[in-house]
Backbone as CSV, one residue per row, in Angstrom:
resi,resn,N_x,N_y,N_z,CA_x,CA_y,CA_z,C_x,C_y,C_z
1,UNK,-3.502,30.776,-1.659,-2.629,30.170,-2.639,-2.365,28.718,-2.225
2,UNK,-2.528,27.714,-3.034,-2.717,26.706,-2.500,-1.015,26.034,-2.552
3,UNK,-0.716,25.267,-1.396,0.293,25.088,-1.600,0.730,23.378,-2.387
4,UNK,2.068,22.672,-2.197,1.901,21.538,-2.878,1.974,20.740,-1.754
5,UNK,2.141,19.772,-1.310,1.892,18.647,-0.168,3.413,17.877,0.075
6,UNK,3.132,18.569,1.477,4.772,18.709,2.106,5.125,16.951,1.781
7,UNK,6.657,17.157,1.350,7.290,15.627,1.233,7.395,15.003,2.829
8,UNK,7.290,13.429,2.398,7.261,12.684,2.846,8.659,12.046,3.473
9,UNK,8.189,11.976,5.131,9.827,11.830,5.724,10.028,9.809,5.538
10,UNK,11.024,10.015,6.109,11.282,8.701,6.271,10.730,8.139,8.095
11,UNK,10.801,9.314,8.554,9.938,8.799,9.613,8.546,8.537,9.880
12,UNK,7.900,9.344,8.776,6.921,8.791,8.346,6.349,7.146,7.826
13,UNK,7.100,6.957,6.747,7.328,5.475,6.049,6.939,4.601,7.244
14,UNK,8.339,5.130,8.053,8.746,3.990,9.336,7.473,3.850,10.217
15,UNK,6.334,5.086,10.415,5.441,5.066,11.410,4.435,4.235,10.738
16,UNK,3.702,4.759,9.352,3.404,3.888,8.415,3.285,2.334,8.462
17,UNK,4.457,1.940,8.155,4.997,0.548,7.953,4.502,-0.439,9.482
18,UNK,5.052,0.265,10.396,4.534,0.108,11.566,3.257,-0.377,11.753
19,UNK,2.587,0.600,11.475,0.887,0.924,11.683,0.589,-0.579,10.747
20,UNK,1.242,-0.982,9.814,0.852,-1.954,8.764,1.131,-3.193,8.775
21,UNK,1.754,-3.394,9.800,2.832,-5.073,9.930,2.393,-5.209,11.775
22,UNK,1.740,-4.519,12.323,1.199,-4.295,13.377,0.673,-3.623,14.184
23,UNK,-1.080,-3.900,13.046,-1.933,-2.699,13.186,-2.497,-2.845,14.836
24,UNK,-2.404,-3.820,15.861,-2.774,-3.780,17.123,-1.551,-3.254,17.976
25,UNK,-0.675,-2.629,17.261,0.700,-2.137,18.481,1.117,-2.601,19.321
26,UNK,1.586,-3.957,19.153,1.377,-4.695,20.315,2.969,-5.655,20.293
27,UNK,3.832,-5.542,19.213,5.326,-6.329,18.888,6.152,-4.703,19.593
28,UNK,7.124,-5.496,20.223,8.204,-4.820,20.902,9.359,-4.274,19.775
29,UNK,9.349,-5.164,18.916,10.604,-5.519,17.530,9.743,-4.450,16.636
30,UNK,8.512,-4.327,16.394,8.277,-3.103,15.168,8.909,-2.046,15.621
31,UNK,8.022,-1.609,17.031,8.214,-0.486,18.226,9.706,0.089,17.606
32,UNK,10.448,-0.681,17.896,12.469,-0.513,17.853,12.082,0.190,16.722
33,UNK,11.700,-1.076,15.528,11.913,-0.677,14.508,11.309,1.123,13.989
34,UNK,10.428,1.131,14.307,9.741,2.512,14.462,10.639,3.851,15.169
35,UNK,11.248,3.211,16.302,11.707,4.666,17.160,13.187,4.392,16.355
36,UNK,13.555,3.671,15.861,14.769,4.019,14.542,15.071,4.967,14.259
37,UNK,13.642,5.338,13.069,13.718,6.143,12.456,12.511,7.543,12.869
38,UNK,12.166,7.713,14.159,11.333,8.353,15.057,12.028,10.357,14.558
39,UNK,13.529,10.117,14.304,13.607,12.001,14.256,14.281,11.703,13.065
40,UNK,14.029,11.083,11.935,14.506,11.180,10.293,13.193,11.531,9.947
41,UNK,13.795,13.113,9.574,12.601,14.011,9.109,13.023,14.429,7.987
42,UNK,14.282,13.796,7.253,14.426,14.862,5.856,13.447,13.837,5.224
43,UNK,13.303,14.619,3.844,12.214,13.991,2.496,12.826,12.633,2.203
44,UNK,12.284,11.592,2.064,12.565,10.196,1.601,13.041,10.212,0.263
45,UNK,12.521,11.192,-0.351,12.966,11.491,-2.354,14.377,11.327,-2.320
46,UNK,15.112,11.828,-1.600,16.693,12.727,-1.248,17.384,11.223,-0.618
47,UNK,16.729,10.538,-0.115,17.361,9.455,0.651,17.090,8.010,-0.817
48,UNK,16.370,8.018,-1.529,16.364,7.507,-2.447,17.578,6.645,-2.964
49,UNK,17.807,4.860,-3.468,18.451,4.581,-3.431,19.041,4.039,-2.706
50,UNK,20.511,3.836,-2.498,20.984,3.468,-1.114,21.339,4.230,-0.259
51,UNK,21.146,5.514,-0.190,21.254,5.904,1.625,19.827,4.901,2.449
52,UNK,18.727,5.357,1.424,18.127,4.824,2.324,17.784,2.998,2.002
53,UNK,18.412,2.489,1.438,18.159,1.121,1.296,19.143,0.483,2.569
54,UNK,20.218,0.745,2.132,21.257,0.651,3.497,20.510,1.196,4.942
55,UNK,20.514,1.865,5.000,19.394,2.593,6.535,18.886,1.369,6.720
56,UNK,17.455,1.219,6.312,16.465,0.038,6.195,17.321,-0.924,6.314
57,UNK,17.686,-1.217,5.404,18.628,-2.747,5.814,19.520,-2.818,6.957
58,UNK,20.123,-1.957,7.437,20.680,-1.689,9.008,20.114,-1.702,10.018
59,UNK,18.570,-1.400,9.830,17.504,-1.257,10.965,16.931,-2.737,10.780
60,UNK,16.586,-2.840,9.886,16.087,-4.741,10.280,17.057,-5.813,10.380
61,UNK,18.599,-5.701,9.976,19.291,-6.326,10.828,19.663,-6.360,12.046
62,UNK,19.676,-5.052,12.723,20.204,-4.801,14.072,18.926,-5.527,14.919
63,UNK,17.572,-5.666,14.321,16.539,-6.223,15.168,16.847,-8.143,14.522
64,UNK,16.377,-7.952,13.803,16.201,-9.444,13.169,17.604,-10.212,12.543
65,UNK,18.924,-10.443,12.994,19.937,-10.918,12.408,19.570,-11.608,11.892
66,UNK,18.822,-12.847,12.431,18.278,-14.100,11.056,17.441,-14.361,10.171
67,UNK,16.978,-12.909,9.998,16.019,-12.498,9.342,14.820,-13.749,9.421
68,UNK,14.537,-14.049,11.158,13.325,-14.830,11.149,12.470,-14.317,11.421
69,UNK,12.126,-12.926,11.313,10.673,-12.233,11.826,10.268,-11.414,11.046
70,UNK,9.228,-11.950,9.908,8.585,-11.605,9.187,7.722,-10.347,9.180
71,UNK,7.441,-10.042,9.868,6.689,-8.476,10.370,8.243,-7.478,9.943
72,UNK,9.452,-7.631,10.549,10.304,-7.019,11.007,11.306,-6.746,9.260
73,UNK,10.264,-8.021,8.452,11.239,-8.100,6.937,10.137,-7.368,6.335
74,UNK,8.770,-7.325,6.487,7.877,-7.051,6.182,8.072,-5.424,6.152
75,UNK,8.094,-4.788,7.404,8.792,-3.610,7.736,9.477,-2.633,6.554
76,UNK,10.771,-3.249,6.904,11.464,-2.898,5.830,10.985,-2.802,4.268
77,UNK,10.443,-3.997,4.224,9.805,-3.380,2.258,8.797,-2.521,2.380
78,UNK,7.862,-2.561,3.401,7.003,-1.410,3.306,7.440,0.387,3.086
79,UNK,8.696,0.430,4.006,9.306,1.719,3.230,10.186,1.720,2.541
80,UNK,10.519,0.943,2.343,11.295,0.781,0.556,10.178,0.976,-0.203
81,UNK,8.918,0.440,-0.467,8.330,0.224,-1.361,7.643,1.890,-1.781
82,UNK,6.925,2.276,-0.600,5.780,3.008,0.315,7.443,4.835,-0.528
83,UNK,8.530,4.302,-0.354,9.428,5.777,-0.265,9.616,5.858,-2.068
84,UNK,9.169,4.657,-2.591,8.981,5.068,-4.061,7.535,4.968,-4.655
85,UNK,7.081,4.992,-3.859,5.015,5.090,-3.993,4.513,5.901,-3.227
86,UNK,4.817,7.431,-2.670,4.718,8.058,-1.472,3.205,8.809,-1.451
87,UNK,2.828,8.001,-2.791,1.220,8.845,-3.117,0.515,7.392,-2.657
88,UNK,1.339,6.335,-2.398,-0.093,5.102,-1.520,0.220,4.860,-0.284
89,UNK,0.730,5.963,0.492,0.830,5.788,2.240,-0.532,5.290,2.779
90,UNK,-1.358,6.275,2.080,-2.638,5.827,2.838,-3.614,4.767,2.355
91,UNK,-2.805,3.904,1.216,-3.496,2.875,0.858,-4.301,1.915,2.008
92,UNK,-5.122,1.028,1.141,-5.058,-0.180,1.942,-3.979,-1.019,3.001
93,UNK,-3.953,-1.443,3.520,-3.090,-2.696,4.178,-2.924,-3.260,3.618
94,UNK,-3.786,-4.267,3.296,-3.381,-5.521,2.136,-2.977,-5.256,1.158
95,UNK,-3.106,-4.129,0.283,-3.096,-3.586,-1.288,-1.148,-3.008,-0.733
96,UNK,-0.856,-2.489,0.383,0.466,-1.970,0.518,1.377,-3.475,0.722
97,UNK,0.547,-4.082,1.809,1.683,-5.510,1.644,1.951,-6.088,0.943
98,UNK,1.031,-6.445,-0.402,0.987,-7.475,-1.190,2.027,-7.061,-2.202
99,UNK,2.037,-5.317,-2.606,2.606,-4.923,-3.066,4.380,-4.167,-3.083
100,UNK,4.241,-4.439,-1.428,5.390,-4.201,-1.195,6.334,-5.526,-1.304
101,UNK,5.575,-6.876,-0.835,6.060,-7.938,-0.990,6.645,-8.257,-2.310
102,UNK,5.994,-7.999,-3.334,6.348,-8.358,-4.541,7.466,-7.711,-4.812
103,UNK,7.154,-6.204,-4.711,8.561,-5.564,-5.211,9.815,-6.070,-4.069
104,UNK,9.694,-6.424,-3.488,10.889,-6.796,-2.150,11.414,-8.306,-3.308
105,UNK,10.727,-8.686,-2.992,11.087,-10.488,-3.213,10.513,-11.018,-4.716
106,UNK,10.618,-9.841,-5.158,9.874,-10.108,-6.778,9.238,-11.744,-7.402
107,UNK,7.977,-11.158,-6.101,6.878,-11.993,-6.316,6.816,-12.995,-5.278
108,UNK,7.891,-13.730,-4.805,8.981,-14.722,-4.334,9.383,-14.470,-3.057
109,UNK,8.225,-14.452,-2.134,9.369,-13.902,-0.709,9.412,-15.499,-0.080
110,UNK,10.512,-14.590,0.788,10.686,-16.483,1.860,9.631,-17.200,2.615
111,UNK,9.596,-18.555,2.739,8.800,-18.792,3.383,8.432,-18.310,4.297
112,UNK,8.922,-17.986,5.548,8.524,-17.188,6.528,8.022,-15.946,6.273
113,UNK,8.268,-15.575,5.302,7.159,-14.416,4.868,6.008,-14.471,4.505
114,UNK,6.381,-15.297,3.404,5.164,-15.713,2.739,4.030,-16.858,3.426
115,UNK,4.542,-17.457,4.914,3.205,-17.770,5.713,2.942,-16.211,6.406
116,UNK,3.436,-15.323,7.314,3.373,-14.426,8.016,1.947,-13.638,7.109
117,UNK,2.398,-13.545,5.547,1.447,-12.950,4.517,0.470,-13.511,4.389
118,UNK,-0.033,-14.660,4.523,-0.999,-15.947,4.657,-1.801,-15.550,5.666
119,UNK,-1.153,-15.373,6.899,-1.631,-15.153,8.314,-2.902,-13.473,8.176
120,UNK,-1.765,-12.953,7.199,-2.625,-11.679,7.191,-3.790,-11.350,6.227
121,UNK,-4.224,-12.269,5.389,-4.972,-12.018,4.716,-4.150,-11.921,3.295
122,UNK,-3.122,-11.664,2.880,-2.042,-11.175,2.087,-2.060,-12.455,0.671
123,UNK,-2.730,-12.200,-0.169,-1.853,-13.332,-1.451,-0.985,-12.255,-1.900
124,UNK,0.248,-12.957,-2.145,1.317,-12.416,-3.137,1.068,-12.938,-4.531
């Protein structure tokens, strides 16, 4: 009996997002950002909104107060974006950033993003 395809945690997103803003594992600041949300295992559907917009936004402030580290803002929209698109986790890279960017900064992210996105191959 086939079953349906277990929901998607938020620690997932977070490992995700990770894997995507620093696919060589190699930033200390994703890492954080990652072991955050390392045992948030309920479904992201349920966190929908602002539990989990607030979350996210609590986790990239506590790393980035001046919001100068673009990977770390980057982060964050990827599971914002990724927890209302939970059928393109396994997208592309570029096709998840470009798209997470837009919906973050509708169209419009900050400069420091929008070189960081430059850097990666990324048009918004």
């Amino acid at each position: 009996m086939p079953t349906e395809p277990q929901p998607v945690t938020l620690s997932q997103l977070a490992r995700r997002a990770a894997e995507l803003v620093d696919p060589d594992d190699e930033d200390r600041d994703v890492a954080e950002f990652e072991q955050i949300f390392e045992d948030d295992d309920e479904p992201v559907r349920a966190l929908l909104e602002e539990p989990l917009d607030e979350r996210v936004e609590e986790a990239v402030r506590r790393i980035d107060p001046q919001g100068d580290l673009p990977h770390i803002q980057m982060a964050g929209a990827v599971v914002r974006y990724l927890a209302h698109k939970p059928t393109e986790i396994k997208d592309d890279r570029v096709h998840i950033l470009r798209l997470a960017a837009r919906a973050e900064y509708h169209g419009d992210p900050p400069p420091v993003v929008a070189d960081w996105l430059v850097d990666q191959g990324v048009e918004v």
